[in-house]
C-alpha positions as a LaTeX table, in Angstrom:
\begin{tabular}{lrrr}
\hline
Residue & $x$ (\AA) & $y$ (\AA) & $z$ (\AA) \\
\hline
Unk1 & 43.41 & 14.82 & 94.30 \\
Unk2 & 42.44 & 12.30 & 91.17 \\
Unk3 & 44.73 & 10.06 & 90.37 \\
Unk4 & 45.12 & 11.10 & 86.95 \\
Unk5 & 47.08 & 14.52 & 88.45 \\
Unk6 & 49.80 & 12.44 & 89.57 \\
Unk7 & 50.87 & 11.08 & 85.84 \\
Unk8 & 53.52 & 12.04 & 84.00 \\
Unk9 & 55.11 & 11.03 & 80.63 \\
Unk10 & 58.56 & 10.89 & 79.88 \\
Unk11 & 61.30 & 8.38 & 78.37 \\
Unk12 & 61.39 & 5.49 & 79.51 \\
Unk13 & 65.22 & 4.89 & 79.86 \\
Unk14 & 67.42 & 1.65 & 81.20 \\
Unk15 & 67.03 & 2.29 & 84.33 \\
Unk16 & 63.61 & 1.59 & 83.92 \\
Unk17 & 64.15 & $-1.98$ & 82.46 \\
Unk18 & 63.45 & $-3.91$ & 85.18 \\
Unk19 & 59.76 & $-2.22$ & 84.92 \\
Unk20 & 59.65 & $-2.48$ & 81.21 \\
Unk21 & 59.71 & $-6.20$ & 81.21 \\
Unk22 & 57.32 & $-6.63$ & 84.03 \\
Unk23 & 54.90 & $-4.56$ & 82.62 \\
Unk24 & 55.21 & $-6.27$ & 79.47 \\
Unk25 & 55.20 & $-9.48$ & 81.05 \\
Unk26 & 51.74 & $-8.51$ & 82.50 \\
Unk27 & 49.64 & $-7.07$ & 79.56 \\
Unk28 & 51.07 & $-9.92$ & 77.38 \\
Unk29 & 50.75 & $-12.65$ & 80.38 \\
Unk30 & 54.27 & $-13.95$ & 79.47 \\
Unk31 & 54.43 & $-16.43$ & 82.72 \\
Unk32 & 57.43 & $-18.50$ & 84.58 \\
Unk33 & 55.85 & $-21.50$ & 82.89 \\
Unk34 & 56.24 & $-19.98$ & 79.43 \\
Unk35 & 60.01 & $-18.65$ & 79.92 \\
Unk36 & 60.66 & $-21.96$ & 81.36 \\
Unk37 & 59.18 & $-23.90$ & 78.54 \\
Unk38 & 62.35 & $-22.04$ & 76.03 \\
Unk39 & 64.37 & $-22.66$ & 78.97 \\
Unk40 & 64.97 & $-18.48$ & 79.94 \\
Unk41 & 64.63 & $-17.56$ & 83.53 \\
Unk42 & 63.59 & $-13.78$ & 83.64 \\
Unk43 & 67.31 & $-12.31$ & 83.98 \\
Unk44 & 67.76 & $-13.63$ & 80.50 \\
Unk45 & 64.42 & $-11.62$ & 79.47 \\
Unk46 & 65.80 & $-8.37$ & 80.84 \\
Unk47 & 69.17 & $-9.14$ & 79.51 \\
Unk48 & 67.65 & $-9.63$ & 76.22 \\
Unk49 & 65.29 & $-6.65$ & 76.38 \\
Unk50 & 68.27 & $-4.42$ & 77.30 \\
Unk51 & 69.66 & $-3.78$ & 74.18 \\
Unk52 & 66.33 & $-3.12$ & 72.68 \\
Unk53 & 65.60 & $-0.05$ & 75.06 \\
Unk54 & 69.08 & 1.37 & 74.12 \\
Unk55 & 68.06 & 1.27 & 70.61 \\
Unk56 & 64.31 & 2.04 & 70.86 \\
Unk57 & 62.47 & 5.28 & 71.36 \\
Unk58 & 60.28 & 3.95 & 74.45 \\
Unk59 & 57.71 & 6.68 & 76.18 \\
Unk60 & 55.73 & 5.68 & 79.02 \\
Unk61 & 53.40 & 7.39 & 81.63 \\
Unk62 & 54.55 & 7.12 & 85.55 \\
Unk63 & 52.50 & 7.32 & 88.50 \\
Unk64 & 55.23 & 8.61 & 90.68 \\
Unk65 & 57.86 & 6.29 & 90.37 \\
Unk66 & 55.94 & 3.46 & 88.95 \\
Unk67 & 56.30 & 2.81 & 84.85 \\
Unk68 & 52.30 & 2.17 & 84.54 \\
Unk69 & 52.03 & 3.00 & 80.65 \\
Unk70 & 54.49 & 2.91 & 77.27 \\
Unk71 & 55.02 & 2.32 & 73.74 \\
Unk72 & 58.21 & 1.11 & 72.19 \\
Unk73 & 59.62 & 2.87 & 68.37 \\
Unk74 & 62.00 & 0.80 & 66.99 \\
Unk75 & 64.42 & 2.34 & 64.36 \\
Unk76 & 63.68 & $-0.26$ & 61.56 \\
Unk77 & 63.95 & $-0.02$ & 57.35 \\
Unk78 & 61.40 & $-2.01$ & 54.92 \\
Unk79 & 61.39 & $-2.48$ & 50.87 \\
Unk80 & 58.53 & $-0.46$ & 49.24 \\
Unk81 & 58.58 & $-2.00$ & 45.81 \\
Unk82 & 61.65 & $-1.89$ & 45.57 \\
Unk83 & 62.73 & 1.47 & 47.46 \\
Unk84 & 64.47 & 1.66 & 50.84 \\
Unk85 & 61.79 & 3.26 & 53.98 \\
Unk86 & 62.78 & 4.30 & 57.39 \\
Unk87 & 59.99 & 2.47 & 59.30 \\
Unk88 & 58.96 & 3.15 & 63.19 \\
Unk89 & 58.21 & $-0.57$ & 64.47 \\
Unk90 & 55.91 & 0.23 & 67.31 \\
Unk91 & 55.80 & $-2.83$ & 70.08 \\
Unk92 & 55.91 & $-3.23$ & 73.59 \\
Unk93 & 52.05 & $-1.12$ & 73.94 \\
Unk94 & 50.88 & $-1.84$ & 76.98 \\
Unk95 & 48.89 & $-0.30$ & 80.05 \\
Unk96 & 48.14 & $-1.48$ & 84.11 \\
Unk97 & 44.35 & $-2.13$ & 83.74 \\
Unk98 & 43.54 & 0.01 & 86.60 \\
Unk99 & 45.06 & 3.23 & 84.56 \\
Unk100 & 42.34 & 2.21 & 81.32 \\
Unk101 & 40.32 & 4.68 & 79.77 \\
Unk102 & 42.08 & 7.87 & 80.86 \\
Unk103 & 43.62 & 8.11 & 77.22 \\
Unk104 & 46.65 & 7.18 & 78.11 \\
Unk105 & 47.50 & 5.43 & 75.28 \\
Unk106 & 45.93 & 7.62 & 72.62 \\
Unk107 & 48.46 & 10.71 & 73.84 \\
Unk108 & 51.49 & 7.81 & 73.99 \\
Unk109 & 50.91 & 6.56 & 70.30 \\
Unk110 & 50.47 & 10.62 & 69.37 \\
Unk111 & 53.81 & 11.23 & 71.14 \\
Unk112 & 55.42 & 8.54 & 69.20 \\
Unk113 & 54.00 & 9.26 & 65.81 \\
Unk114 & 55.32 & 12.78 & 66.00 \\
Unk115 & 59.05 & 11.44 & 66.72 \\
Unk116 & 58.99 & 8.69 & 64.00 \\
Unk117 & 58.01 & 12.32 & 62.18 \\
Unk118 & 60.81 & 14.14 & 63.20 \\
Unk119 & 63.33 & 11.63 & 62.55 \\
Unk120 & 61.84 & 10.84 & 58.82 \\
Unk121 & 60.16 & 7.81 & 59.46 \\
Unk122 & 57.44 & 7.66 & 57.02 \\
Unk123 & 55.90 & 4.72 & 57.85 \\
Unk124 & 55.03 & 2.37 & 60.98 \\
Unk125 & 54.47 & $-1.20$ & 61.53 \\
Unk126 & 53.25 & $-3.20$ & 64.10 \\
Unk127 & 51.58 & $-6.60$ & 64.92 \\
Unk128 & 47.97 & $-6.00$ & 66.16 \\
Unk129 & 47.07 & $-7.54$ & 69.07 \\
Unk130 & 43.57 & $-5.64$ & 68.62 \\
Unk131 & 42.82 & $-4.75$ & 64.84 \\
Unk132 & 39.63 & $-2.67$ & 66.03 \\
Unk133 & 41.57 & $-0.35$ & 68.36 \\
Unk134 & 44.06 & 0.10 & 65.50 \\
Unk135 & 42.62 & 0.43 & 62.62 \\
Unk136 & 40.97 & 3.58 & 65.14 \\
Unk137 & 44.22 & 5.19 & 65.82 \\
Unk138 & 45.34 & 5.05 & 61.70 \\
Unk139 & 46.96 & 1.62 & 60.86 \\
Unk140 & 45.66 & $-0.89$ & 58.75 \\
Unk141 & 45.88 & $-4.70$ & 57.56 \\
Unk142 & 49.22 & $-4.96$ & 54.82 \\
Unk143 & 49.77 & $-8.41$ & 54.93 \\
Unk144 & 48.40 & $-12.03$ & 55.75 \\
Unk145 & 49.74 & $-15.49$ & 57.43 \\
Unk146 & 49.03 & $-18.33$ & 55.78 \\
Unk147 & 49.44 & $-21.55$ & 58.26 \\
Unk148 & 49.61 & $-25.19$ & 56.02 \\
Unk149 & 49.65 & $-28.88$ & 57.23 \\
Unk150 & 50.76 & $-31.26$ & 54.78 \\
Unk151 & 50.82 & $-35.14$ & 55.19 \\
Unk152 & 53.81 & $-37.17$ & 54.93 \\
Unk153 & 52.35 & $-38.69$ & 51.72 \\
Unk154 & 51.34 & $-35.25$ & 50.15 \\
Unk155 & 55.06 & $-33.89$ & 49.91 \\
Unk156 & 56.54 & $-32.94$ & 46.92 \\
Unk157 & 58.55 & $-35.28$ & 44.44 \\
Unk158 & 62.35 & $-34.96$ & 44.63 \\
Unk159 & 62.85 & $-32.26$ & 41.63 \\
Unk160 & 66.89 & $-32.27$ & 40.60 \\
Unk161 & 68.09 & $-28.91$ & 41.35 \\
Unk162 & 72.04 & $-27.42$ & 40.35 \\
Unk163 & 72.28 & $-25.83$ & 43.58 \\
Unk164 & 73.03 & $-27.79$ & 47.11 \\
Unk165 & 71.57 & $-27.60$ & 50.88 \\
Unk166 & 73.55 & $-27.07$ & 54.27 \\
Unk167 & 72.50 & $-27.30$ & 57.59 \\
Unk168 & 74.18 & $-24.27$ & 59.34 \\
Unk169 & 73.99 & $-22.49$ & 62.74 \\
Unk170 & 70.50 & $-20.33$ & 62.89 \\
Unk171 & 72.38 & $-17.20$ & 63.61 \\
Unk172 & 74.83 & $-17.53$ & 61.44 \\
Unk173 & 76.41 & $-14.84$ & 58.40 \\
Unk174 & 74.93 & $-17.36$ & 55.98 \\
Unk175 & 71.17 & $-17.39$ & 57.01 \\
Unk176 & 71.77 & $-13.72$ & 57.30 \\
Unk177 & 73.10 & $-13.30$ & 54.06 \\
Unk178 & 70.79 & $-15.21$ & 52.43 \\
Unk179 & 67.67 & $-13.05$ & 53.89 \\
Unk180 & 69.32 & $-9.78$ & 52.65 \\
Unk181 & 69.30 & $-11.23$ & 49.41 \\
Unk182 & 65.63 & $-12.03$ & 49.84 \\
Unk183 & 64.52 & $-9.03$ & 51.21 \\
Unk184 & 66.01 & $-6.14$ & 49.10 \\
Unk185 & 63.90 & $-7.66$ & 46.13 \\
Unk186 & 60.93 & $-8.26$ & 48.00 \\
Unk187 & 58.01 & $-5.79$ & 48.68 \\
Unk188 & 57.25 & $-5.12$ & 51.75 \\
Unk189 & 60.20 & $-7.17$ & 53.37 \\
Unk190 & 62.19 & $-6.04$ & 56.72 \\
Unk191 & 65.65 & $-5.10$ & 56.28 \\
Unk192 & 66.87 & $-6.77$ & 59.45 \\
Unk193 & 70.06 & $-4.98$ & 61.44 \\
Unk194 & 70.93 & $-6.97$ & 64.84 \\
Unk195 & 68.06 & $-5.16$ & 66.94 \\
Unk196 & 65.34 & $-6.84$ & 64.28 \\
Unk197 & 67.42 & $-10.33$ & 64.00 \\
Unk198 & 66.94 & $-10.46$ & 67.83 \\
Unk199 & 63.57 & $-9.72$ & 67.93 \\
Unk200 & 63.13 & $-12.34$ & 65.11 \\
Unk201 & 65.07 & $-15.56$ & 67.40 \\
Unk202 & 64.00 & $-13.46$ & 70.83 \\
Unk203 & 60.95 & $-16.50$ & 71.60 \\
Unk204 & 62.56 & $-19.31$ & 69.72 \\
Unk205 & 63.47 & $-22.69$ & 71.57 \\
Unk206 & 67.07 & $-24.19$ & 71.24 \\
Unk207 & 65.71 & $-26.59$ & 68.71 \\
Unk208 & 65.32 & $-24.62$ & 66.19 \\
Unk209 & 67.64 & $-25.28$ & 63.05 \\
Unk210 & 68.33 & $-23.75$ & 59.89 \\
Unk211 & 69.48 & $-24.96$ & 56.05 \\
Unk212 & 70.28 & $-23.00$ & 53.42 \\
Unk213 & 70.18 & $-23.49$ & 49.96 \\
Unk214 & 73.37 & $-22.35$ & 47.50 \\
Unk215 & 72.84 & $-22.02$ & 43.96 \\
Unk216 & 75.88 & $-23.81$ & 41.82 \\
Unk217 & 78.06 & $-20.25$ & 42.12 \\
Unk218 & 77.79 & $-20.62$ & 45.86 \\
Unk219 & 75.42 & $-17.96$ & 46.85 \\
Unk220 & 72.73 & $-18.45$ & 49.24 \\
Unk221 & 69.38 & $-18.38$ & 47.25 \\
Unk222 & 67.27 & $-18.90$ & 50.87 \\
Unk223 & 66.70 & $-20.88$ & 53.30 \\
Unk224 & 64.45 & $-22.89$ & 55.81 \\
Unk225 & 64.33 & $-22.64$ & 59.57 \\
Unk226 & 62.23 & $-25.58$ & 61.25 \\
Unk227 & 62.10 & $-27.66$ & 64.14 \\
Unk228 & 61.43 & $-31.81$ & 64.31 \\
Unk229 & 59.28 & $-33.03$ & 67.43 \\
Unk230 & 57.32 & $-35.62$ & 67.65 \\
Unk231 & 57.21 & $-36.83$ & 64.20 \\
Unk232 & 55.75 & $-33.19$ & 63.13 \\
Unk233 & 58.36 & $-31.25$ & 60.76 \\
Unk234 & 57.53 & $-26.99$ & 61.90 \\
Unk235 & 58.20 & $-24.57$ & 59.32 \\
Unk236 & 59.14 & $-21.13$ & 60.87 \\
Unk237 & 60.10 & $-19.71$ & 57.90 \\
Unk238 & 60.97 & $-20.69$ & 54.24 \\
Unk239 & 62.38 & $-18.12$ & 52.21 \\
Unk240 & 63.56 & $-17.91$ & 48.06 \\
Unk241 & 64.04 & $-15.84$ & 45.65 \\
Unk242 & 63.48 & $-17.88$ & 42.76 \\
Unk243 & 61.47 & $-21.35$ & 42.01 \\
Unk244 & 65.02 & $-23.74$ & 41.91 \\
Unk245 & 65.76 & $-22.66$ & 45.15 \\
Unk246 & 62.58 & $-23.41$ & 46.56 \\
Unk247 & 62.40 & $-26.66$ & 44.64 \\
Unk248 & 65.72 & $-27.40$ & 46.65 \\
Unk249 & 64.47 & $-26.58$ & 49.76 \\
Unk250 & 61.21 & $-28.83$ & 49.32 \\
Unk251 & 63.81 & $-31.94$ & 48.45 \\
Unk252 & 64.99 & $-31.14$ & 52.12 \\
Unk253 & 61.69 & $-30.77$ & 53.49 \\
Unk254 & 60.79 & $-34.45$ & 51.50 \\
Unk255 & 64.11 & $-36.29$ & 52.76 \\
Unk256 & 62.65 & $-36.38$ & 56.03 \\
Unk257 & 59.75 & $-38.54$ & 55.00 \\
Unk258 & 60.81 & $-41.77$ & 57.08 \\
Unk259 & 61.15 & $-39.53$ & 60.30 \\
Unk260 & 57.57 & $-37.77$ & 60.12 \\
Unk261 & 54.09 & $-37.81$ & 59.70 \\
Unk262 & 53.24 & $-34.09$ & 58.68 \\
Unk263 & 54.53 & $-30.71$ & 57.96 \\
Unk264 & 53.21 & $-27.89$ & 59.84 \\
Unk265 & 54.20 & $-24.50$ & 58.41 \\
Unk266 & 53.51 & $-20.40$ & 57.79 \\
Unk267 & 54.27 & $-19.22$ & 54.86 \\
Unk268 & 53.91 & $-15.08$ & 54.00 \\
Unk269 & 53.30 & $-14.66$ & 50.47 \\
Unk270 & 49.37 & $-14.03$ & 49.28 \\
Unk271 & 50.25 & $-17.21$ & 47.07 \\
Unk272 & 48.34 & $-20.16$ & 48.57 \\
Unk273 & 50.92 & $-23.32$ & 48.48 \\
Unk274 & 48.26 & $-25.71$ & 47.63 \\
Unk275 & 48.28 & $-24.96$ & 43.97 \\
Unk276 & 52.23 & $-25.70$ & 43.70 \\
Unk277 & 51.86 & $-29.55$ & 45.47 \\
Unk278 & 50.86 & $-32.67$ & 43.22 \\
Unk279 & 48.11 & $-33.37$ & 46.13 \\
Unk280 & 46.36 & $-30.12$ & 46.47 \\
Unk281 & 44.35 & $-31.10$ & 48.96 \\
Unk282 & 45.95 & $-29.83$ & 52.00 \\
Unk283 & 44.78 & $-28.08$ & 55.12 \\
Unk284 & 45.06 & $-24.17$ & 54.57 \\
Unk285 & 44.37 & $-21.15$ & 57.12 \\
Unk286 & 44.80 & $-17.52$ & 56.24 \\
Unk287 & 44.52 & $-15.03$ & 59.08 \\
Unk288 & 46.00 & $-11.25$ & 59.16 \\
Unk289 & 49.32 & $-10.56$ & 60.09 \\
Unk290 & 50.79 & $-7.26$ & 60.42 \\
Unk291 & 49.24 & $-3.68$ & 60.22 \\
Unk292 & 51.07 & $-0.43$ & 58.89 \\
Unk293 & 50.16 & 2.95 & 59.08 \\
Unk294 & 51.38 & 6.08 & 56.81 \\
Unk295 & 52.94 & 8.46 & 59.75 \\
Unk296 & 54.29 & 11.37 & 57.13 \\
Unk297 & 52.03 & 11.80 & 54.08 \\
Unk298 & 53.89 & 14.36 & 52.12 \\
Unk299 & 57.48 & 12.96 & 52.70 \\
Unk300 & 56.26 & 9.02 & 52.41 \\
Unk301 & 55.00 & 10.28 & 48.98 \\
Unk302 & 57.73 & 11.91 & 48.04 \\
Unk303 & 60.02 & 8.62 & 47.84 \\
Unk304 & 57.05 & 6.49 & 46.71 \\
Unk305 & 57.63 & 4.93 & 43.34 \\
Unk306 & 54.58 & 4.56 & 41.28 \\
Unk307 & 54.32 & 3.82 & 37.72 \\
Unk308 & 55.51 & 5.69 & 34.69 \\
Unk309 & 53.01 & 7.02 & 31.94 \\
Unk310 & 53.49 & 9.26 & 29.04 \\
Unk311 & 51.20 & 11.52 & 30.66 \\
Unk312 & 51.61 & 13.62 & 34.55 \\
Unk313 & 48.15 & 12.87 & 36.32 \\
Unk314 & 46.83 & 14.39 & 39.08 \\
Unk315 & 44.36 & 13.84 & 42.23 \\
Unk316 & 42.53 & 16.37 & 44.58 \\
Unk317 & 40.95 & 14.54 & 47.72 \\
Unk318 & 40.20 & 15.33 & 51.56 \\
Unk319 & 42.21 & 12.86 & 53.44 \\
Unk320 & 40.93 & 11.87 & 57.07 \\
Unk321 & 43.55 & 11.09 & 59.86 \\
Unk322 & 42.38 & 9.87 & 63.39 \\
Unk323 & 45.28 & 11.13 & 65.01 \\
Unk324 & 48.14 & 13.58 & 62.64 \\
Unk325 & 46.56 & 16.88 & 61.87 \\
Unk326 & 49.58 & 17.24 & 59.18 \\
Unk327 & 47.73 & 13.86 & 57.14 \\
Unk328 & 44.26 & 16.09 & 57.66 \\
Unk329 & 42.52 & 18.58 & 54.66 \\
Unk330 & 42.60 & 18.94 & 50.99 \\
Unk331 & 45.56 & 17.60 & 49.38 \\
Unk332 & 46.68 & 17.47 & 45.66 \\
Unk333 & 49.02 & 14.42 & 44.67 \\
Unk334 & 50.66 & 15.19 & 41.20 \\
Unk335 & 52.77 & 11.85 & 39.10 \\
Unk336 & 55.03 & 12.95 & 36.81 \\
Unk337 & 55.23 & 10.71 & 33.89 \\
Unk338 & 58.60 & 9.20 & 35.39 \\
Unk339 & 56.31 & 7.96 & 38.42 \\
Unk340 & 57.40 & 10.56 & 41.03 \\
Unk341 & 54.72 & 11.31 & 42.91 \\
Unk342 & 54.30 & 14.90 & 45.04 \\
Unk343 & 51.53 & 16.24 & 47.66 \\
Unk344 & 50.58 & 19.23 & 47.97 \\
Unk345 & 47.96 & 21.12 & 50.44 \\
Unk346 & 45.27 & 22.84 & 48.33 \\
Unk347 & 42.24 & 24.85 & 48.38 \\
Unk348 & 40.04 & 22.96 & 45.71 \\
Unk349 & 37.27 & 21.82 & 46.19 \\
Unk350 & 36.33 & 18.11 & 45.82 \\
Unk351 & 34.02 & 15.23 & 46.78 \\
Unk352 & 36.70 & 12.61 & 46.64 \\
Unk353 & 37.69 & 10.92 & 49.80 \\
Unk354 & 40.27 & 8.67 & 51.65 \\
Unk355 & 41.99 & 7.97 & 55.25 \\
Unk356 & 45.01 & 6.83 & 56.20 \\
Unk357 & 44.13 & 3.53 & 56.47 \\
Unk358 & 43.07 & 3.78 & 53.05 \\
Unk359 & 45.57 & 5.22 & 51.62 \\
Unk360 & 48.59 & 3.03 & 53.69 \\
Unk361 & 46.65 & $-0.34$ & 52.64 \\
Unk362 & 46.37 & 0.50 & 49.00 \\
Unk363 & 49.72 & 2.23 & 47.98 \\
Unk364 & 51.25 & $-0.97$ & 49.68 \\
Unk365 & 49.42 & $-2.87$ & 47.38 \\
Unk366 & 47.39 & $-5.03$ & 50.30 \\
Unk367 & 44.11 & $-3.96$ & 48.54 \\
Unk368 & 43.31 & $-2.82$ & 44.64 \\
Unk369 & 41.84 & 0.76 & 44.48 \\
Unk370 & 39.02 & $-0.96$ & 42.57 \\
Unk371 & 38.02 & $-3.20$ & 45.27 \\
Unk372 & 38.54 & $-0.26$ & 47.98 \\
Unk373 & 35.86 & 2.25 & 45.88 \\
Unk374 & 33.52 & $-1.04$ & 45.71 \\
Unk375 & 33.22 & $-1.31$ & 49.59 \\
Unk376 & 32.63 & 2.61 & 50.06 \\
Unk377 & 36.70 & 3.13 & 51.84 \\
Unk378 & 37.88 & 5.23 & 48.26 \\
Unk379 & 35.50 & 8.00 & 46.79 \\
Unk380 & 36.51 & 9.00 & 43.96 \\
Unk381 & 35.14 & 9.57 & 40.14 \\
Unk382 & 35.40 & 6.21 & 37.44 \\
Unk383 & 38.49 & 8.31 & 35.95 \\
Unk384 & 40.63 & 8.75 & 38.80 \\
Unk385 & 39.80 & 5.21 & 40.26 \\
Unk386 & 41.65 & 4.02 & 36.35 \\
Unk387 & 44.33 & 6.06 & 36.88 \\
Unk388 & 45.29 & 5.12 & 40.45 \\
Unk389 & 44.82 & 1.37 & 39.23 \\
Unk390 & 47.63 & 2.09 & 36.13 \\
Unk391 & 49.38 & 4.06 & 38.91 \\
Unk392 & 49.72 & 1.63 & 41.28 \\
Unk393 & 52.33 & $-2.06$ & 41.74 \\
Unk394 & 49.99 & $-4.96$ & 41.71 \\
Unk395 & 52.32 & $-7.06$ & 44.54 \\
Unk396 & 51.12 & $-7.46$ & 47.76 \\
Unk397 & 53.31 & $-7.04$ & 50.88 \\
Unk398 & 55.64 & $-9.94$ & 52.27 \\
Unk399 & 56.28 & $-9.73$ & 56.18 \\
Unk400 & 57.53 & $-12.62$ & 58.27 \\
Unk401 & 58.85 & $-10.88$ & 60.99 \\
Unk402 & 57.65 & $-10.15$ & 64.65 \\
Unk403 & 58.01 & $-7.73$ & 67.18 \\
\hline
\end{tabular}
């Protein structure tokens, strides 16, 4: 009898923790050395994982008894210029090597698209650890990381500000408060609930801190969370939504000149920081971040806000889907002139063409439909190709979380 006879897939459940993290452990070769090193001994990693597979729609494949195969779903919302999504955050994809290549994971990430489906999920994000074997199965590249070093001498000139900075507790209301404010006017921003704040802190040391910057009516306008060691000042995260409170934040940053030599830092904005500093020249590295994937193309569509016109437009256009035979055929998308957008299957025939990894990177705004039709990924005629430029938000996606 082969062993592939004896598989079966089912939800994974808590009493399958224990399995969960050593699986995950093993594909992601999380060691003792590396727990150690944030000072967790593994009954804190289950203890922290254990709350995530209450919340989480985890499948797996079992040989027997044995968890050998899964894929995590976890109930998450993101801001689509300016509209509120139910996301599926898929994590935790992993495999035993010595069950590869018996499509394992192909009828796992097909299980889970069609229950972020049922459950009106419209969209799914996750954090590539292969962009090839992705971009296969549907997703696609919405956002970048942008990693800076800046020399002691380089930083930025106190600027006087109205507003004031606090150091506060890194899981405190007001570092959450201050994010909420950030991300419901940010594109493609996480709406974090407690499941996504844990997975945010989950492989952060205890030196992490945080300080937040209050505007003169006391509201929290964003903050920074860093750590100091060894005369190096690490930027997790900066967040602001508007130029005084970033301003403020910098005059933190800068007060620390006598106690360091450089600041190392991400940043998640498609706005290179170089341009902002006095001393431009700086050491910059963009790199991909996160992927996203269209999981419901009628529905996602439905909620999708693009632009108002005085006139309704329409596009006819086979769409190609690796995996979803309901993102597959001839579709019609029709904009009213208020921007509301509708699909519709239809039986016309046309040359133009797209995928989903097309269509996901585009309508998030990752990639112009100009540059898209230049590289051969968008066929379409020189009038459509206008009208989905007027059609669509020039911003490109901001994404600073990690699952």
């Amino acid at each position: 009898m082969s062993r592939k006879r004896n598989l079966k897939m089912k939800k994974v459940g808590l009493e399958h923790l224990a399995q969960y993290n050593q699986l995950l452990r093993y594909v992601f070769q999380v060691t003792d050395q590396d727990l150690q090193q944030i000072g967790w001994e593994e009954k804190e990693m289950i203890r922290a994982k254990s709350p995530t597979l209450k919340q989480a729609d985890v499948m797996g494949w079992f040989d027997g008894d044995k968890l050998i195969s899964q894929v995590a779903v976890y109930p998450m919302q993101v801001r689509i210029f300016g509209h509120t999504y139910s996301m599926g955050g898929l994590t935790g994809v992993g495999t035993y090597p010595e069950y590869a290549n018996q499509g394992l994971m192909h009828k796992l990430l097909y299980e889970s698209l069609k229950h972020m489906k049922e459950k009106h999920q419209t969209i799914s994000y996750l954090y590539p650890y292969s962009i090839p074997y992705y971009r296969r199965k549907g997703w696609e590249i919405i956002s970048d990381k942008i990693t800076f070093e800046i020399r002691d001498y380089q930083l930025p000139k106190n600027k006087r500000v109205t507003g004031e900075v606090e150091r506060v507790a890194i899981e405190s209301d007001e570092v959450k408060n201050a994010y909420h404010r950030f991300a419901l006017q940010t594109h493609g921003a996480l709406l974090r609930d407690e499941l996504a704040w844990n997975e945010y802190f989950l492989w952060d040391s205890d030196d992490l801190m945080a300080a937040v910057y209050y505007n003169d009516q006391g509201d929290p306008d964003g903050y920074v969370l860093y750590w100091i060691k060894e005369e190096v000042f690490h930027i997790k995260d900066m967040i602001f939504i508007n130029e005084e409170a970033r301003s403020g934040l910098w005059n933190f940053i800068s007060a620390h000149f006598s106690m360091i030599t450089k600041v190392i830092g991400n940043t998640y904005t498609d706005e290179p920081l170089a341009f902002l500093l006095e001393d431009a020249d700086i050491k910059e590295s963009i790199s991909p971040y996160f992927m996203a994937r269209i999981v419901d193309l009628e529905l996602f569509i439905s909620q999708y806000p693009f632009k108002p016109d005085t006139i309704e437009r329409e596009w006819t256009f086979i769409m190609d889907d690796p995996i979803l035979s309901w993102n597959q055929g001839p579709f019609k998308l029709s904009i009213s002139t208020d921007g509301k957008g509708e699909i519709t299957r239809t039986s016309t025939r046309t040359h133009d063409k797209i995928d989903i990894q097309t269509m996901t990177t585009m309508l998030l705004g990752y990639k112009r439909p100009d540059y898209l039709h230049k590289i051969g990924r968008l066929t379409c005629s020189a009038e459509t190709l206008d009208m989905l430029e007027d059609a669509i938000e020039q911003q490109t996606p901001y994404f600073s979380d990690y699952f």
